[in-house]
PLY file of the C-alpha trace (Angstrom):
ply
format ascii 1.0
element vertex 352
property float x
property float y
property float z
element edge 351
property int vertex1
property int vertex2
end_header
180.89 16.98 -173.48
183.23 16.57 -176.17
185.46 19.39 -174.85
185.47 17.63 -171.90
186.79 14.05 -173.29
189.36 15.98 -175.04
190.40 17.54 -171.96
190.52 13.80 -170.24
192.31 12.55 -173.42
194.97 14.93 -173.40
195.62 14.85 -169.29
195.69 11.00 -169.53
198.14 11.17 -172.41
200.03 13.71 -170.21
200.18 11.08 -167.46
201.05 8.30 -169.83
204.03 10.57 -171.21
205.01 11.24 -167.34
204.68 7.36 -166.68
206.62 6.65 -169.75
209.03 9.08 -168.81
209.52 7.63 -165.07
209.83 4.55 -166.49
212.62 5.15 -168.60
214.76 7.20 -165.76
214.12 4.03 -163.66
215.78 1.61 -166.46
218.68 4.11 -167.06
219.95 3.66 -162.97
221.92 0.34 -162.14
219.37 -1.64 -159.82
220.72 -3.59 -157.04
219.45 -7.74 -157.34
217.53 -9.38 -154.28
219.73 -12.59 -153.65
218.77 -15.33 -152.05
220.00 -18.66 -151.35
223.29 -19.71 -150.47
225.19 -15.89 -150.97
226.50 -15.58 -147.01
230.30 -16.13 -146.61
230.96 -15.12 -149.93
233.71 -13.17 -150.38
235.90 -11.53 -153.47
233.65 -12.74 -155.88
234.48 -13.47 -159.66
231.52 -14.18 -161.96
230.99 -16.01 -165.64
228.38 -17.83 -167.73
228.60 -21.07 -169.14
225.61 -22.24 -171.30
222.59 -21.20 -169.49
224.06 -21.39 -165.80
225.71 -18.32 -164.03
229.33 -19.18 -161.72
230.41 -17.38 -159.07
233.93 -18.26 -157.58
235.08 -17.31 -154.14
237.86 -16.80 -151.35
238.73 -19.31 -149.38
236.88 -22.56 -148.38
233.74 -23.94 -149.63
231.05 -25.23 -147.59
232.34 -28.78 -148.42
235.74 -28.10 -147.41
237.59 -27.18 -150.89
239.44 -24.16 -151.66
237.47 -21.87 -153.78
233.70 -22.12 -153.55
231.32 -22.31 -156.00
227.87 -20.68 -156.14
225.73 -21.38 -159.17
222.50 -19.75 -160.73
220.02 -19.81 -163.32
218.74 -16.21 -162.95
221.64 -14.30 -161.24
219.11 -13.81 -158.27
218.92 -17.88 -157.02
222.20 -19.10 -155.52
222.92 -22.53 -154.69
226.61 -24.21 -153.09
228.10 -25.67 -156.49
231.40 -27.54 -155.49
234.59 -25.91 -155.21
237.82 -25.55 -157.39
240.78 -27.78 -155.23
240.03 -30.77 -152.62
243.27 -28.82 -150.85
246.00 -26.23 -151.29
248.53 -27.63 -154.19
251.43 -29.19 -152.69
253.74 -26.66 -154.28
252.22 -23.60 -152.38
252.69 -25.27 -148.97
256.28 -25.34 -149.81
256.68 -21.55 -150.94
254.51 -20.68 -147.98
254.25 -23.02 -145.10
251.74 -21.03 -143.64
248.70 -20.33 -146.34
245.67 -22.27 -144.89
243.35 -20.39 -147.45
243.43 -19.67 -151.12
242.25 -15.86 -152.30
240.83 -13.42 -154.97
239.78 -16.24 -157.66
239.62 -14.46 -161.30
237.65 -16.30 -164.03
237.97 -16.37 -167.79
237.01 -17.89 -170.78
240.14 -17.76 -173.07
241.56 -19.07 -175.84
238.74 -21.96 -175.75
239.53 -22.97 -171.98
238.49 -21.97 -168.43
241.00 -19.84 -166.68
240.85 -19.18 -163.38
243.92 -17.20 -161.70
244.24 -17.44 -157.87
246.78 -16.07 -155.52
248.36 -17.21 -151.75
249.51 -15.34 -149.22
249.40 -14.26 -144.76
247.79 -11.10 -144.16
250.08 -8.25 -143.72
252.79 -10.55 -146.18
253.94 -9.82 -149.64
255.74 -13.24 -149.99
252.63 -13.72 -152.51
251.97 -15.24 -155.45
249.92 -15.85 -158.54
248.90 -19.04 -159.98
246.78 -20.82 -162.70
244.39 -23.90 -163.08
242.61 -24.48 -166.38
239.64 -26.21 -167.26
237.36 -27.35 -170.23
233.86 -26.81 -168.98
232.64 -25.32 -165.34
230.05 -28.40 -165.96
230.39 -30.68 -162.84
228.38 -33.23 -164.33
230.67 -33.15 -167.62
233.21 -36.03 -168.09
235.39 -33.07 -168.82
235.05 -31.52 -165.67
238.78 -31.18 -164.14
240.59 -28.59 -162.84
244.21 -28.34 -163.94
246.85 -26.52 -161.74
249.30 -24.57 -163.92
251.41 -23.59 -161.07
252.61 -20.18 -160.27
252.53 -17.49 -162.54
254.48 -14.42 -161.31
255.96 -14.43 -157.21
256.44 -11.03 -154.84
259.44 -11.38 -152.17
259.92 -9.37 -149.30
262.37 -7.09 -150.86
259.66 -6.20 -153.48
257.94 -3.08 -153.07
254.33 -4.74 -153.75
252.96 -7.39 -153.58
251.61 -10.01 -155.67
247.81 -11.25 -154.84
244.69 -9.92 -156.35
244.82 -11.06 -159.95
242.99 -10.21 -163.10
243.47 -11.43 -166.59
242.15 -8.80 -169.51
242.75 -8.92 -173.23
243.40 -5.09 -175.06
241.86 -3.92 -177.96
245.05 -5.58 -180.39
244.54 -8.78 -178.95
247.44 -7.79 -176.41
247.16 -10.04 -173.06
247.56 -8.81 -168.96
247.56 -9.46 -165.44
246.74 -6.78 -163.28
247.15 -7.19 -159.43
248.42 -5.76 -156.32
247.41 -4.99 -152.47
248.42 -2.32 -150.29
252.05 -1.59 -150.45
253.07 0.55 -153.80
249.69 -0.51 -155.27
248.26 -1.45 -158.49
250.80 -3.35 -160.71
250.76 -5.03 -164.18
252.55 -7.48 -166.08
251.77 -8.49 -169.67
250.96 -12.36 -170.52
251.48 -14.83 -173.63
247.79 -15.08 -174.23
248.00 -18.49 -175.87
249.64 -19.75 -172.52
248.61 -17.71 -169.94
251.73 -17.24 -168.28
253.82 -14.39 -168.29
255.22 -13.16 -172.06
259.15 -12.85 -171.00
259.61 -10.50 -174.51
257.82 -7.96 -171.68
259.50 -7.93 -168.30
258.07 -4.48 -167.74
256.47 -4.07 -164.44
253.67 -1.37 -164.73
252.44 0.87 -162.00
248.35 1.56 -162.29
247.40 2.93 -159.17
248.38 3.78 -155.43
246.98 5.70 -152.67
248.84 9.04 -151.76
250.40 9.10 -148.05
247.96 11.92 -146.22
250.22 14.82 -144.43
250.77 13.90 -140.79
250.42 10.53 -141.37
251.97 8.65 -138.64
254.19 5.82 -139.03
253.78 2.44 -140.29
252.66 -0.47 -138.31
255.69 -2.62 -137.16
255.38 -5.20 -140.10
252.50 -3.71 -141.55
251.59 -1.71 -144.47
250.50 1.31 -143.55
246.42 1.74 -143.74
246.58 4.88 -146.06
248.34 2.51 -148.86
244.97 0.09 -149.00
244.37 0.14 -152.81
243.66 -3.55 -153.94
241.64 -5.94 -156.06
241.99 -4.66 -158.91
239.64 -5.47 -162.00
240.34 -4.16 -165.33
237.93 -3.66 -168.45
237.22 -1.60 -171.97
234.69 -0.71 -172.92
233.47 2.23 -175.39
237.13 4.04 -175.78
238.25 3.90 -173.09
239.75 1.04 -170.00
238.22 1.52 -166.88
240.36 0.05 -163.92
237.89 -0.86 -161.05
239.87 -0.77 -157.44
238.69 -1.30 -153.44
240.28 1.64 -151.19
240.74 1.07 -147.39
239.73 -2.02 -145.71
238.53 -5.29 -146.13
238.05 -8.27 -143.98
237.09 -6.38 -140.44
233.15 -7.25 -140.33
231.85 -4.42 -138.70
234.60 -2.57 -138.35
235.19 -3.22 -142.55
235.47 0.36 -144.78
236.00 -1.02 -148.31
234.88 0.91 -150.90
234.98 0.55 -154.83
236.50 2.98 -156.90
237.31 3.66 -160.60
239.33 5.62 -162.71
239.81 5.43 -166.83
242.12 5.41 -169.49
242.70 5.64 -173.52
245.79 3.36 -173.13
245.65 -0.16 -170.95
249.11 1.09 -169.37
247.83 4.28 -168.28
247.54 6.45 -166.72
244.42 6.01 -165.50
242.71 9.06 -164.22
239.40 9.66 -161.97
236.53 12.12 -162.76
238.49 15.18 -161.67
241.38 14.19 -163.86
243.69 12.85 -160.74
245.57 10.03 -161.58
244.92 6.99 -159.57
248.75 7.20 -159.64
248.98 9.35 -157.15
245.56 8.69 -155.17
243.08 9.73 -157.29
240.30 7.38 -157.78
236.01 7.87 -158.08
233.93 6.65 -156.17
231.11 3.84 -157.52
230.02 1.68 -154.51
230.44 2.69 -150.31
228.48 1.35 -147.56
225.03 2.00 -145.96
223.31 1.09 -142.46
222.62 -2.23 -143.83
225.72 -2.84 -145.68
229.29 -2.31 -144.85
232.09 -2.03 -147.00
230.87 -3.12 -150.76
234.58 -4.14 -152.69
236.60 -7.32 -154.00
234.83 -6.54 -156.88
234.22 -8.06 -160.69
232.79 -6.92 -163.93
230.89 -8.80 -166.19
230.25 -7.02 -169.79
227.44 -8.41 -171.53
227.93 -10.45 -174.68
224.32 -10.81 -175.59
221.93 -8.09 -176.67
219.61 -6.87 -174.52
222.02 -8.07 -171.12
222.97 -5.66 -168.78
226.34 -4.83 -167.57
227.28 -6.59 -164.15
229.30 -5.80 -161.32
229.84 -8.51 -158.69
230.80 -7.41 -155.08
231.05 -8.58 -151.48
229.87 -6.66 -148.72
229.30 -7.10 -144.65
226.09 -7.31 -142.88
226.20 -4.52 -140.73
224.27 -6.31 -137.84
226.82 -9.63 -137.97
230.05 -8.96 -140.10
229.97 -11.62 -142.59
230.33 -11.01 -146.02
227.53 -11.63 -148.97
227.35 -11.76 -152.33
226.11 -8.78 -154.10
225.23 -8.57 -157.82
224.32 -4.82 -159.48
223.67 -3.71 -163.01
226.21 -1.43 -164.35
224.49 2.05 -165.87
226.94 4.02 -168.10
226.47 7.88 -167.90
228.78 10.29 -169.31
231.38 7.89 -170.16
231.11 6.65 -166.29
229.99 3.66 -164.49
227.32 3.87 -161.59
226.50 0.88 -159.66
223.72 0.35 -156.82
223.95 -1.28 -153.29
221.06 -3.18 -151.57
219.14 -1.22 -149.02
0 1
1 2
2 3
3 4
4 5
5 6
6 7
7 8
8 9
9 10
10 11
11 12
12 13
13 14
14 15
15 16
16 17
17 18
18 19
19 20
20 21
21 22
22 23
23 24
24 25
25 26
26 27
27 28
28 29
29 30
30 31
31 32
32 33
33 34
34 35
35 36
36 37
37 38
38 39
39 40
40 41
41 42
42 43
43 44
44 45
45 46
46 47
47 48
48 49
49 50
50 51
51 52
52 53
53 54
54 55
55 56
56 57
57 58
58 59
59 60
60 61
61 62
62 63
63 64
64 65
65 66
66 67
67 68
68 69
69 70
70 71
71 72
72 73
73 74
74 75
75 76
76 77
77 78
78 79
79 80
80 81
81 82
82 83
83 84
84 85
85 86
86 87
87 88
88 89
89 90
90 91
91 92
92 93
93 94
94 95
95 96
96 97
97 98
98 99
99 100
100 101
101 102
102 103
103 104
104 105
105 106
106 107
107 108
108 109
109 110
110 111
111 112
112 113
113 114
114 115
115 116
116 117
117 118
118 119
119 120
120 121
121 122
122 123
123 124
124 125
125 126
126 127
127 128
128 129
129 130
130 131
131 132
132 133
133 134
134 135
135 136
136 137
137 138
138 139
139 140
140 141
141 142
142 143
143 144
144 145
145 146
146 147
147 148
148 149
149 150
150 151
151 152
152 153
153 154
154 155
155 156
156 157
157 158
158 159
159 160
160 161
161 162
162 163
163 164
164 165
165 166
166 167
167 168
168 169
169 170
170 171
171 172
172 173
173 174
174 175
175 176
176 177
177 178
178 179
179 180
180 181
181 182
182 183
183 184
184 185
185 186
186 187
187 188
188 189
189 190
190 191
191 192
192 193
193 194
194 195
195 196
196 197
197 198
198 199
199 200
200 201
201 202
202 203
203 204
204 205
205 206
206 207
207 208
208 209
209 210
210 211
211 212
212 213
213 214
214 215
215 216
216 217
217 218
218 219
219 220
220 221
221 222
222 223
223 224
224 225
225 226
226 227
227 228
228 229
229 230
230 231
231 232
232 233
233 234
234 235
235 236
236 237
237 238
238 239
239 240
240 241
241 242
242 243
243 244
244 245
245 246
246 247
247 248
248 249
249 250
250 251
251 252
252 253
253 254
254 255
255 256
256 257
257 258
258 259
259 260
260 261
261 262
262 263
263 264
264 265
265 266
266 267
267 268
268 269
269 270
270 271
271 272
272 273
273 274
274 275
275 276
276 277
277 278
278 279
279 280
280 281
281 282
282 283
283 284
284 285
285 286
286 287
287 288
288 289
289 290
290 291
291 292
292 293
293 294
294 295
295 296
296 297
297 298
298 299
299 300
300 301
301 302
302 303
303 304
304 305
305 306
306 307
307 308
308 309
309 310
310 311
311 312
312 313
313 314
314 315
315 316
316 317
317 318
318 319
319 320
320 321
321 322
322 323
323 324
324 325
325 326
326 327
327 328
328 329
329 330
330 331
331 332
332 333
333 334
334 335
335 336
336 337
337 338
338 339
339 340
340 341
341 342
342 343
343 344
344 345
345 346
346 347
347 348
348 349
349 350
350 351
C-alpha cells in the first residue's frame, strides 16, 4: 500500500511540475486582450495612463464630431467614447492645406510635467504634411484643468522634399536627449531632434536623420502618376529603449484599404537612437530590412499604426497598441497585446 501512495505521490508531483511548467510557458508568450465596448473605427492608436484610467487617442473624427477620439478604460479590456482632442481642425492648418478634412497619427506623452500630444495633417498620396503640438495639464475631462492647447506646427514637408512629414513620435534617449521620429512612404523613416523643455524642434540640431526605408524590388515597375510607389510603404513609426538597446517599431505595406488592407508591424534595433537600426538577420532597416512582430489572420487584416507602452509599475506588462481590419467588413479596431521579450526581441499576439 505504501509503495503504492508513493507511486501516486510522486506521479501527482510529476503532473504538478508539468502543470507548473505549462503554466509558466503560457505567461512568458504576449497574450492578445478581448476588447469590448466602443473599440470599432479606431484607428492609429496611441495609448497612456493617467491616475487609474487608461487613454487611447485616435485618427480622425470622434463619434461626437471632434478631431481625435478618445476611448477610455479602467482595465485595458472595457472601452468607452471619452471626448475628443479639437471641436475642429485649427484655423492655421486650413490655411497650409485647404484640403485636410481629418487630423492623423495622434502621439501621446507625458513630459516635462504636461500632456503632449503630437498630431500631423495631410491628403493621401501628399507630402505637403506637417507636424504639430497641443499641450495639456490633465487628460481629466471633468478637471477644471482640462484644455487642450494648440502649439502650432512643429516641423513642415514640401513637395520638393524627398519625405514626408506625418506619423509622429516623441522619445527621450538615455542622456536625457529629446526626438521626433516620423515619416510615410516616400524615402522613409526620418528624425529630427527636439528642445525637450519646449517640445519644438532644438535649431542647435538641424540634422535630418534617415531610420528606415523599404528597398525598391528588381523589376519593379514604375511609380503611380502622383503616387509613391507601393514598395516604399514604411510608416508610423514608434520608437523605444529598453534593456540596451532602441527598438524602432514600423508598419510595411498598406494601410487604410479594409479588406484589401496588408499592414504589417515590423521592428528592427539599435545601440545608438540615430542608428542604424538593424533587423534579426542584421539587415538594416536602411535598406529594407525590418522583422516581423504582428501580420494578419482570417479574422484580422492588416495589424499596424502601432504604439508601445513600457510599464512603469512592477508587476505591469509591456503593451503594444495596434489597429487592425475585420476581415468580414473592413473597419478598423482597436487591438491591445502584451509585449514578451525573448532573446533581446519583442513578440506580440493578434486576436483569433
Amino acid at each position: 500500500m505504501i509503495p503504492r501512495l508513493i507511486t501516486y505521490f510522486l506521479l501527482g508531483a510529476s503532473a504538478l511540475a508539468g502543470m507548473c511548467l505549462a503554466s509558466s510557458a503560457k505567461a512568458q508568450e504576449p497574450h492578445a486582450y478581448t476588447l469590448t465596448g466602443d473599440i470599432a473605427g479606431a484607428h492609429d492608436p496611441s495609448m497612456i495612463r493617467d491616475g487609474n484610467t487608461w487613454y487611447v487617442f485616435t485618427t480622425g473624427k470622434s463619434a461626437d464630431g471632434g478631431q481625435f477620439g478618445v476611448r477610455c478604460s479602467s482595465d485595458l479590456q472595457q472601452w468607452q467614447n471619452c471626448g475628443h482632442v479639437f471641436d475642429a481642425i485649427p484655423q492655421w492648418i486650413h490655411e497650409r492645406s485647404p484640403g485636410t478634412r481629418d487630423l492623423w497619427a495622434p502621439d501621446i506623452n507625458f513630459e516635462h510635467g504636461e500632456f503632449r500630444l503630437y498630431y500631423s495633417y495631410s491628403l493621401f498620396g501628399k507630402n505637403t504634411s506637417g507636424l504639430a503640438l497641443a499641450t495639456n495639464k490633465t487628460l481629466d475631462p471633468k478637471s477644471p484643468e482640462y484644455r487642450w492647447v494648440d502649439q502650432g506646427l512643429i516641423f513642415e514637408s514640401k513637395a520638393s522634399d524627398d519625405f514626408n512629414a506625418i506619423d509622429p513620435n516623441y522619445s527621450e534617449d538615455r542622456n536625457g536627449r529629446a526626438w521626433l521620429v516620423f515619416g510615410s512612404f516616400w524615402t522613409g523613416i526620418k528624425m529630427r531632434e527636439l528642445n525637450p523643455r519646449s517640445g519644438k524642434l532644438l535649431e542647435a540640431n538641424p540634422t535630418l536623420y534617415s531610420l528606415a526605408k523599404r528597398k525598391k524590388p528588381e523589376n519593379a515597375g514604375p511609380n503611380p502618376p502622383g503616387l509613391p510607389g507601393n514598395w516604399q510603404a514604411v510608416e508610423a513609426p514608434f520608437l523605444v529603449q529598453h534593456g540596451g538597446y532602441y527598438y524602432l517599431f514600423v508598419s510595411f505595406d498598406l494601410c487604410c484599404r479594409g479588406t484589401k488592407s496588408t499592414y504589417r508591424t515590423m521592428v528592427g534595433r539599435a545601440k545608438s537612437v540615430t542608428g542604424p537600426y538593424l533587423d534579426r538577420n542584421g539587415v538594416s532597416l536602411a535598406n529594407g530590412g525590418g522583422s516581423e512582430l504582428l501580420t494578419g489572420n482570417s479574422r484580422w487584416l492588416g495589424p499596424g499604426g502601432e504604439s508601445v507602452v513600457l510599464s512603469k509599475r512592477k508587476g505591469d506588462p509591456d503593451l503594444i497598441v495596434y489597429h487592425a481590419y475585420d476581415s468580414a467588413t473592413g473597419r478598423p479596431s482597436l487591438h491591445l497585446s502584451t509585449i514578451f521579450w525573448k532573446d533581446g526581441w519583442p513578440e506580440a499576439a493578434l486576436a483569433q
